[in-house]
N, C-alpha and C positions, 0 to 999 in steps of 0.2 A: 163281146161275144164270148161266153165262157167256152173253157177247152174241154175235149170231150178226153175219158180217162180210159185206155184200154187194160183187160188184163191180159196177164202175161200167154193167153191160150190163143187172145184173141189177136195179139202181135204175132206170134209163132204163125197163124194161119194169115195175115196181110202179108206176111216175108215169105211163106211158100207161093203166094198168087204172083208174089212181084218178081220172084226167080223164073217161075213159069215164063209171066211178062219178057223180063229180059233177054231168056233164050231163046225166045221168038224176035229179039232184036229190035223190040218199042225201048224207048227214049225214058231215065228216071224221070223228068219231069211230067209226062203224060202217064207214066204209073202211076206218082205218088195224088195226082191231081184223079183218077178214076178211084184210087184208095181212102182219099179224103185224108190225107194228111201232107203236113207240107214235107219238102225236102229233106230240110235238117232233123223231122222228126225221123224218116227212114232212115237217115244213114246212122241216125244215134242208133237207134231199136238192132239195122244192119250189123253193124259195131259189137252192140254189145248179147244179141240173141243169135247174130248168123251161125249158123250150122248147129243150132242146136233141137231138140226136137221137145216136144208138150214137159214129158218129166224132168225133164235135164232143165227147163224153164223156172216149172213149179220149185227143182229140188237148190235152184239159184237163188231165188225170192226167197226161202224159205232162208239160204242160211244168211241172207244178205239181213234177215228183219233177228234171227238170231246174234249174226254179229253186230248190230245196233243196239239190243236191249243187252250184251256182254259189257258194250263200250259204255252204255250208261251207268252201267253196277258198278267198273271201274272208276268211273270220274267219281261217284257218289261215296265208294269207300276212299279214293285219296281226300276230298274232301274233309270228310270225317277224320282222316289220320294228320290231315293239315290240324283240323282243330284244336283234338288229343295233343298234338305236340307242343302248340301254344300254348294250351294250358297248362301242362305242364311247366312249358318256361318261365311262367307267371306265377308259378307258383316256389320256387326255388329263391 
């Protein structure tokens, strides 16, 4: 059964329904089971979106996918200065 991919607007509004849920005193597992997700995906999403609201979502994804293509420019110039080095030492 492939897994179904939420985005980050559409977690924000499953965690506002499921606070609703729980201040009316229903049980996580009967939340996350009317939500269509299992457990463990709530409390990761809980975890890592609770109390945050649509922008503050967007403005996390955005620098989370900025800091992954920084981290790639880094590994790809050490790389290259690994090279440059060696050649050089082969060349001496």
């Amino acid at each position: 059964m492939p897994t179904k991919r939420y985005t980050a607007g559409q977690i924000s509004g499953l965690l506002r329904q499921a606070e609703v849920a729980l201040a009316q005193d229903r049980k996580v597992g009967k939340i996350c089971h009317g939500l269509g997700v299992s457990e463990a995906s709530f409390n990761r999403w809980r975890s890592e979106y609770g109390g945050l609201k649509l922008d503050q979502v967007r403005r996390l994804k955005a620098l989370e996918r900025e800091n992954a293509r920084l981290k790639r420019a880094v590994a790809e110039l050490t790389l290259d200065k690994l090279i440059l080095k060696e050649a050089v030492e082969g060349n001496v």
